[in-house]
C-alpha positions in Angstrom: -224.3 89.5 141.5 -227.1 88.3 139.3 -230.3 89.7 139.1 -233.1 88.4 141.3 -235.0 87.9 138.1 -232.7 85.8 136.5 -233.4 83.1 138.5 -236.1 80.2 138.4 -237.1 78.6 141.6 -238.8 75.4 142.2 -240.1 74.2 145.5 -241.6 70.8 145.5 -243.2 69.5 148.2 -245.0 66.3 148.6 -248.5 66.0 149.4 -248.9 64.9 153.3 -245.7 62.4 152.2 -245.8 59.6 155.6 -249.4 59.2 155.3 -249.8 59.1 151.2 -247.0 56.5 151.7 -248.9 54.1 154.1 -252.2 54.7 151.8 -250.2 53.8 149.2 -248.8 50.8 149.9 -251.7 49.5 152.5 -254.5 50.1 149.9 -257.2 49.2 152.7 -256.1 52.6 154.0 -256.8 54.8 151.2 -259.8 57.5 151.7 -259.7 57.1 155.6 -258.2 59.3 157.9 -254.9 58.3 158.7 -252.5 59.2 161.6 -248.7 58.2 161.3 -247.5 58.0 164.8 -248.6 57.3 168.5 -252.0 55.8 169.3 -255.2 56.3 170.6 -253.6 56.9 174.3 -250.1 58.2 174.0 -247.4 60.0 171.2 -247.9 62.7 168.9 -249.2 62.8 165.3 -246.0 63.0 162.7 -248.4 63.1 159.6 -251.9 63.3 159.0 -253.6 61.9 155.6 -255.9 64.7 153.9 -258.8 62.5 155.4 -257.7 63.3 158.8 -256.6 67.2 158.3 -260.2 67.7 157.8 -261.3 67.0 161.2 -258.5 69.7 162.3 -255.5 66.9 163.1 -252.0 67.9 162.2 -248.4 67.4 162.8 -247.1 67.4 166.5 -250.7 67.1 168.0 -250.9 64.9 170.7 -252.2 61.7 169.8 -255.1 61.5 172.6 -256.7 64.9 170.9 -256.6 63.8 167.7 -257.9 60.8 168.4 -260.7 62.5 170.3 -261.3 64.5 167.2 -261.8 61.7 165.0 -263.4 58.3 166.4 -262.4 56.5 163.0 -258.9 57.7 163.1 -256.3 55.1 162.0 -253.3 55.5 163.6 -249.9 53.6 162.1 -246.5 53.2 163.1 -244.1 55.6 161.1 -241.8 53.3 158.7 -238.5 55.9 158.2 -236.6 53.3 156.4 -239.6 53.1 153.8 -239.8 56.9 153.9 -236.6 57.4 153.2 -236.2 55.2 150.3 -238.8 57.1 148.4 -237.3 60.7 149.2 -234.0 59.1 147.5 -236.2 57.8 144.7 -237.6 61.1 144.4 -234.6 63.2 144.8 -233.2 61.2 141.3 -235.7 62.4 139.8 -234.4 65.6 140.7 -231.6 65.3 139.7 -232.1 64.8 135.8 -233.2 68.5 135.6 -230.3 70.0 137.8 -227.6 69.2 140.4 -228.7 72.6 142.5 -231.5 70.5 144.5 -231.5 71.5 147.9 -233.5 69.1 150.7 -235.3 70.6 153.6 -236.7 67.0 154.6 -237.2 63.9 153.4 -240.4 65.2 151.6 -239.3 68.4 150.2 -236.7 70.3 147.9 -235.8 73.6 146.5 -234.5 73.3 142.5 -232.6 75.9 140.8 -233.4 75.5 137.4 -232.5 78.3 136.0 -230.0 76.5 133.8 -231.2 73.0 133.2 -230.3 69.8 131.6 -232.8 68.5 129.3 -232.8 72.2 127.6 -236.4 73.1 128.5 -237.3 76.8 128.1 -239.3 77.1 130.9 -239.6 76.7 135.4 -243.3 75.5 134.9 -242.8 72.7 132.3 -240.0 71.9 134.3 -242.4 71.6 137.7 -245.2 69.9 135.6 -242.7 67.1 133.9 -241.5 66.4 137.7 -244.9 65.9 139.3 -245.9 63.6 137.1 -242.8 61.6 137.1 -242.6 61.1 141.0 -247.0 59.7 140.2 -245.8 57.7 137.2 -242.9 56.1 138.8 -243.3 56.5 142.4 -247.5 56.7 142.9 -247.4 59.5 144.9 -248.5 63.1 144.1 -246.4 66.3 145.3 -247.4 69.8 145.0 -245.1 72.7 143.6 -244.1 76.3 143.3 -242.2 78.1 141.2 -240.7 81.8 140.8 -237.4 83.8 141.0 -236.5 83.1 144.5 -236.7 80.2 147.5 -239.2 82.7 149.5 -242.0 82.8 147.4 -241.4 79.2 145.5 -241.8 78.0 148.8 -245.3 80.2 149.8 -246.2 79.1 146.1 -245.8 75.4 146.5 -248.3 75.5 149.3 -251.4 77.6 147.4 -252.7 74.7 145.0 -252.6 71.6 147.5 -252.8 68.8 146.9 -251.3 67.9 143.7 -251.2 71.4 142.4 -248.7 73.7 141.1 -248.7 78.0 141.5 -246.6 80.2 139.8 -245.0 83.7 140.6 -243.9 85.2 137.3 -241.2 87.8 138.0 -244.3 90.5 136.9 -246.7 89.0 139.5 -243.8 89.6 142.5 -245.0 92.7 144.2 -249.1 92.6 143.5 -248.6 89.0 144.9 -246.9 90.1 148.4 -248.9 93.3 148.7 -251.9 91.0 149.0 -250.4 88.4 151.2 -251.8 88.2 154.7 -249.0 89.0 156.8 -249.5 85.5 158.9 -248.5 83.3 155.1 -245.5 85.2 155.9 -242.6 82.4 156.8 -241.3 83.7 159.8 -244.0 85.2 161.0 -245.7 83.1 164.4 -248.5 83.5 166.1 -247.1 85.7 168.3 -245.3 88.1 165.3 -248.7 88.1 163.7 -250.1 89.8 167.2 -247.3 91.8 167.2 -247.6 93.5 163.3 -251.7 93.5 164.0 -250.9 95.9 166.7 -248.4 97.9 164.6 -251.3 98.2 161.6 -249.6 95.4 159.3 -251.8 93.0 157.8 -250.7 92.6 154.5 -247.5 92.8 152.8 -248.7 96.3 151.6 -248.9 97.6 155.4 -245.2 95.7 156.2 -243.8 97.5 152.6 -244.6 100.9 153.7 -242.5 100.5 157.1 -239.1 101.7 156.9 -236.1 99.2 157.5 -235.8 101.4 160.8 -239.1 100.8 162.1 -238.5 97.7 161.2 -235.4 96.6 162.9 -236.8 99.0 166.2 -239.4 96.6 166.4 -238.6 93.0 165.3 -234.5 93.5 165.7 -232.7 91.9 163.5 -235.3 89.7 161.9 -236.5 93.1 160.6 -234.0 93.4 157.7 -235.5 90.2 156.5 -239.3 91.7 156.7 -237.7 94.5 154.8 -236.1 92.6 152.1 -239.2 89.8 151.2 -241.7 92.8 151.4 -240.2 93.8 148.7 -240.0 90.1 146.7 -235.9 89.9 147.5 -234.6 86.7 148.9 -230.9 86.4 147.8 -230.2 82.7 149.3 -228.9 80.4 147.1 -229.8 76.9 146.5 -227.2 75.1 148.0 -227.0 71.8 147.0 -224.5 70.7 149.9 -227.3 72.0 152.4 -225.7 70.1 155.8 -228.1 69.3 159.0 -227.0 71.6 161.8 -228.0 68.7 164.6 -228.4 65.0 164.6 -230.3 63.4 167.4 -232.7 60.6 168.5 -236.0 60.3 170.6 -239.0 58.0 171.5 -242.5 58.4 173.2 -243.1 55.7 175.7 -246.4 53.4 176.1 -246.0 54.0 179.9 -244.6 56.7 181.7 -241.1 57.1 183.2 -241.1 58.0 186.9 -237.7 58.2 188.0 -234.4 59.4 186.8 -233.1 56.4 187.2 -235.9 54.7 184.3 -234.7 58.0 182.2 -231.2 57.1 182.9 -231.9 53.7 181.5 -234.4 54.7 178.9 -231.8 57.3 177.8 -229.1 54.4 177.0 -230.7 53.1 173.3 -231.7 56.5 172.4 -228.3 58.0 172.7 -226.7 55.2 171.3 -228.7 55.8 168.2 -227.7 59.3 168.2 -224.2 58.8 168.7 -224.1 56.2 165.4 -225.7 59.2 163.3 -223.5 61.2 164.7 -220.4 59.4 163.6 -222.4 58.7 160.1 -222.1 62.8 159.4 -218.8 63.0 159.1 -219.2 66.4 162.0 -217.4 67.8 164.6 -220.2 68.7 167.4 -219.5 70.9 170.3 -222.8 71.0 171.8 -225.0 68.0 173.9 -228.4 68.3 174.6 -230.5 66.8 176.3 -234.7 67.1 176.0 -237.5 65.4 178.2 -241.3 65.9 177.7 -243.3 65.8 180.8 -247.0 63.9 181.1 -248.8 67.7 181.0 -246.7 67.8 177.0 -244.5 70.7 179.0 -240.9 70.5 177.5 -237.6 71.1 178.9 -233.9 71.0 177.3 -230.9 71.5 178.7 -228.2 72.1 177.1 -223.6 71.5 177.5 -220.9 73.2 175.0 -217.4 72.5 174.9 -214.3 74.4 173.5 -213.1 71.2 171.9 -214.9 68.7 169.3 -217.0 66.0 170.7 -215.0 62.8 169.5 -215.8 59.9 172.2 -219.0 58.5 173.2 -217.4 58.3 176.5 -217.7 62.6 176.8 -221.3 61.8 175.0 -222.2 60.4 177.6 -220.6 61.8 180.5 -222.1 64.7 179.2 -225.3 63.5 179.3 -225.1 62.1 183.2 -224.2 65.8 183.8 -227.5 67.2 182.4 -229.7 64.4 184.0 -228.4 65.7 187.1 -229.9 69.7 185.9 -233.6 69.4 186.0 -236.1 68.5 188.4 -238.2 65.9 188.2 -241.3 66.7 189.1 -244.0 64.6 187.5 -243.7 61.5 185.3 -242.0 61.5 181.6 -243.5 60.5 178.6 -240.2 61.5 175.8 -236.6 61.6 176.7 -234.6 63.0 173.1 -230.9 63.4 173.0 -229.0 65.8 170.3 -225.4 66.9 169.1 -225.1 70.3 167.5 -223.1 73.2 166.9 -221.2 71.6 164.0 -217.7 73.2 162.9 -218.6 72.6 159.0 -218.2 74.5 156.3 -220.8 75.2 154.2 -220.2 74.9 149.8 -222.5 77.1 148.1 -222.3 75.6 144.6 -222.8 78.4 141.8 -225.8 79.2 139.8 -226.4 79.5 136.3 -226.6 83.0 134.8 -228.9 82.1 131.7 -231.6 84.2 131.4 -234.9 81.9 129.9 -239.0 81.9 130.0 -240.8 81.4 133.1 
């Protein structure tokens, strides 16, 4: 196995991606703050513009309260199709300096560059030649982190936004994580955080000195993982055949859904939706699922597995039928979502390079 130190991690990330998109190409929008998603009444927030973040809107806040924090919020319908021609534009660029990119979204990436293809020396030129490529060609600025593994490229990537880039040299590691609040931790929730505060672990120093056994006694099996980045190790690979463990669909609707025979028929273009990705992946899916939002934002899902692949849309949605007939319906709906999961794939890891160069 190759040392941790061998490798050189980028994480890029692009700076609040759906908004800088609609600022981009609707100039009247730049400098205000923008919401992607919902309105003023109903929905939830997908993006927020760095305008908008200041007032204290974010991601999957419900529309009415952001609005409510903002009077000159903008909001704007979310354009995927746009969205995701840019992340494929982006990910090219990618490409050039290695084949080991691994996507978490459309709007960010983990790079193994630890053997590259234009020959440069180090991670950081690498990060800094990528940045400005994607606002050369693209208009857009993204924000990036590198060092020896995905763990702490990916904390990195997040310390100099926007448009910034942080490194870890492999030196750095340890007086890095010891100073870490325990809540920059991935991982670690809300509820995590209240849990280590109570055990005396604030920093990474306090969650070093634990032993794996207090650890595990404490946080089960997510424990050996607190052990392990403590200490700066995260062996994952970049895996560059990284496959979605679910494909699905939803919608938010302008007027609420009051019985489960509007969900029923509600349900019918959303799970159509969800069955053509479905048969787009190229998966065998065992699992349905079913999720409705109710007016109060309360959320349920229910869920049906079966021993045998999923491979009609007839058993989609006979499946389906089945769950609507699980919940009760006691108040109006404002989202009905639909998902497969629990894919039989396997996974390709592809291999990294062993070269040993500058940070």
């Amino acid at each position: 196995m190759e040392k941790e130190t061998e490798r050189k991690i980028i994480h890029v990330d692009m700076d609040a991606f759906y908004a800088s998109v609609e600022q981009m190409d609707y100039p009247e929008l730049k400098g205000k703050p923008v919401a992607v998603g919902g309105n003023r009444q109903r929905g939830v927030v997908a993006a927020a513009s760095y305008e908008a973040r200041k007032f204290g809107i974010h991601s999957a806040m419900p529309s009415k309260i952001a609005a409510s924090k903002c009077k000159d919020l903008v909001f704007v319908k979310p354009r995927f199709e746009r969205y995701r021609e840019l992340s494929h534009q982006i990910r090219e660029i990618f490409f050039r300096y290695t084949d080991l990119v691994e996507p978490l979204s459309l709007d960010e990436a983990y790079l193994d560059v630890t053997e590259n293809k234009m020959g440069i020396s180090t991670a950081t030129d690498i990060a800094l030649e990528i940045k400005k490529a994607i606002k050369d060609e693209i208009g857009l600025t993204a924000s990036a982190g590198v060092s020896i593994n995905k763990f702490l490229a990916k904390i990195a990537s997040d310390y100099r936004k926007p448009n910034g880039i942080f490194i870890i040299k492999p030196h750095q590691v340890i007086p890095f994580i010891e100073k870490l609040p325990i809540e920059k931790f991935f991982g670690v929730g809300k509820k995590t955080a209240e849990k280590m505060h109570s055990l005396d672990i604030k920093t990474g120093a306090d969650l070093r000195n634990k032993s794996i056994k207090e650890l595990i006694k404490y946080f089960g099996k997510q424990g050996r993982y607190f052990y392990s980045v403590s200490r700066g190790e995260d062996f994952r690979k970049v895996n560059p055949n990284r496959i979605r463990k679910s494909v699905g669909a939803e919608n938010t609707f302008a007027i609420s859904l009051k019985t489960k025979t509007e969900i029923w028929e509600a349900l019918q273009p959303i799970a159509e939706k969800c069955w053509k990705r479905y048969k787009q992946s190229d998966a065998n899916a065992h699992t349905i699922t079913l999720k409705i939002k109710f007016d109060d934002f309360k959320q349920i899902t229910r869920s049906k597995s079966y021993e045998e692949a999923i491979e009609s849309a007839n058993l989609f949605d006979q499946g389906l039928e089945s769950l609507m007939q699980s919940f009760e319906l006691s108040q109006s709906v404002r989202l009905v979502g639909c998902s497969l999961s629990n894919f039989e794939i396997e996974e390709k890891v592809g291999e990294n390079g062993q070269m040993t160069l500058g940070f």
